[in-house]
C-alpha positions in Angstrom: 121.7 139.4 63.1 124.1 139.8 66.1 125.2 136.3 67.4 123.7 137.7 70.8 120.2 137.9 69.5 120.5 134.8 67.7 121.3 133.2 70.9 118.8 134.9 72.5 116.6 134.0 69.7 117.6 130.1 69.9 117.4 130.2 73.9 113.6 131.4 73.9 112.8 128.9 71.6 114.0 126.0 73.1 112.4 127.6 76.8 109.2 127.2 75.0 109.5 124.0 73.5 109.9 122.6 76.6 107.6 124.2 78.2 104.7 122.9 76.1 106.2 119.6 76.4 105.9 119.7 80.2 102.3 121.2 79.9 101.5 118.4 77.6 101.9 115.7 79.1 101.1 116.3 83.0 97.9 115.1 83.0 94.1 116.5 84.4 92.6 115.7 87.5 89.9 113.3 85.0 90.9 110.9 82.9 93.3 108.2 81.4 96.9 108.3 82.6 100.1 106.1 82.4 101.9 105.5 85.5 105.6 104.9 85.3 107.4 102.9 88.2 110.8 104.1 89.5 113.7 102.1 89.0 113.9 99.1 91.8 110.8 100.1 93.2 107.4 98.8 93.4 105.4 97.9 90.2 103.3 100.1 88.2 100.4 97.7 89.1 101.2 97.7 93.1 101.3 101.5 92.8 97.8 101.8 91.2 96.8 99.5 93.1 97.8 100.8 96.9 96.9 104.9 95.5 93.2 103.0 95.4 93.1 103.5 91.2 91.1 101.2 88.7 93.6 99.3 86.2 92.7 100.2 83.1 95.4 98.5 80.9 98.6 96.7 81.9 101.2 95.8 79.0 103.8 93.0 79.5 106.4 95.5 80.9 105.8 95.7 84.9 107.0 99.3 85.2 103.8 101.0 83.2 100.5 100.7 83.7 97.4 102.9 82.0 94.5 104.1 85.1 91.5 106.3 85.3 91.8 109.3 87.5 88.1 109.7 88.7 88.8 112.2 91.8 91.4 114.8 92.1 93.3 113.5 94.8 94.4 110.2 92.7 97.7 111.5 90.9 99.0 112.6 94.4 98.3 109.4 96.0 99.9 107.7 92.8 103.3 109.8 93.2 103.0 109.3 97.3 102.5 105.4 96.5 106.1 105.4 94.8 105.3 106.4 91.1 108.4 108.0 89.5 106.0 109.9 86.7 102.3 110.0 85.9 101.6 111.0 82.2 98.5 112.7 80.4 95.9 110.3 78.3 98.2 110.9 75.2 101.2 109.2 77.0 98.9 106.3 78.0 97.3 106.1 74.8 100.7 105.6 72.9 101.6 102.9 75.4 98.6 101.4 75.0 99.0 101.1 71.1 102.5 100.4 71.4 101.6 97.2 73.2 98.8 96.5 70.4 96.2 97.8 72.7 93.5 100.2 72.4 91.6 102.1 74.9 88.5 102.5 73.4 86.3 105.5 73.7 87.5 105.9 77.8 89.6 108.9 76.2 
């Protein structure tokens, strides 16, 4: 195989990796998601809390925070309320087992 096509090869399969990373973890417009709080910002739980979400699960860290997305306009208002990244329920699920917490049957 040419070292070009391996490249090429390599190159498409990292592209794609990524990209179902990305896909994975940006979450629905229903459901569980983590919220992450920027750096020197506000705290997950005063972001949830002024986008007008429902805490779902808050582990000692004050920079995550697990919520319920119940309308479609929620993630925006999360990101718009200072939220550096909101993550799918698989995200928040790991944090929530991280923290010895489980969420139950709300997935």
């Amino acid at each position: 195989m040419a070292r070009s096509a391996w490249s090429f090869a390599v190159t498409c399969f990292l592209a794609c990796c990524v990209l179902m990373l990305t896909a994975s973890l940006v979450p629905g417009s229903r459901g569980i998601v983590a919220v992450f709080a920027r750096p020197g910002g506000d705290t997950a739980l005063q972001i949830v809390a002024s986008a007008g979400g429902r805490i779902v699960f808050v582990p000692a860290s004050s920079w995550i925070a697990v919520t319920e997305v119940t309308d479609a306009g929620l993630v925006d208002r999360l990101y718009q309320s200072g939220a550096g990244f909101v993550a799918s329920s698989v995200v928040a699920q790991l944090c929530a087992r991280w923290n010895g917490a489980t969420l139950g049957s709300a997935l």
